[in-house]
Residue, then its C-alpha position, 0 to 999 in steps of 0.5 A: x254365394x254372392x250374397x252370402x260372402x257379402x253379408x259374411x264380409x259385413x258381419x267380419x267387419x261389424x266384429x272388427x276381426x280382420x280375415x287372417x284372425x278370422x281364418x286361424x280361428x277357424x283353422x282356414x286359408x286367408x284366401x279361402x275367406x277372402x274368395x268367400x266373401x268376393x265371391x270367387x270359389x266355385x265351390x265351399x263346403x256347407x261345414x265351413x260356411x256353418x263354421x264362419x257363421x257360428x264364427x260371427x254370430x250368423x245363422x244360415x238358412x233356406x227357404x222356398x225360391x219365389x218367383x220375382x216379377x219382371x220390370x215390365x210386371x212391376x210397371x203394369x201393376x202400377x199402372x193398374x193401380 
């Protein structure tokens, strides 16, 4: 949820459309979009991070989780190289 708050709060201020507009378009609390974007809810419904992205021009997708190599990984392969 981290990343997705960031790259809503980048979006947002691309727009120039503070969080109180954004939030009585979308008909949300300012603080819901505000804990959104820090990061802060526990929890949010799919439907409003659907909403704000429509809202910005954003697009949210899944995809299958990788694996990413340790620093130990990363140090070994350049070693081997």
């Amino acid at each position: 949820m981290d990343e997705i708050g960031q790259v809503i709060r980048k979006a947002r201020k691309n727009k120039k459309i503070s969080q109180e507009n954004l939030s009585a378009q979308l008909k949300m609390s300012r603080a819901t979009i505000s804990g959104i974007e820090n990061g802060t809810i526990p929890e949010i419904g799919v439907r409003k991070i659907l909403s704000i992205c429509a809202a910005l021009g954003l697009e949210l997708f899944v995809q299958e989780k990788t694996k990413r190599p340790t620093l130990q990984q990363l140090i070994k392969e350049q070693r081997d190289a």
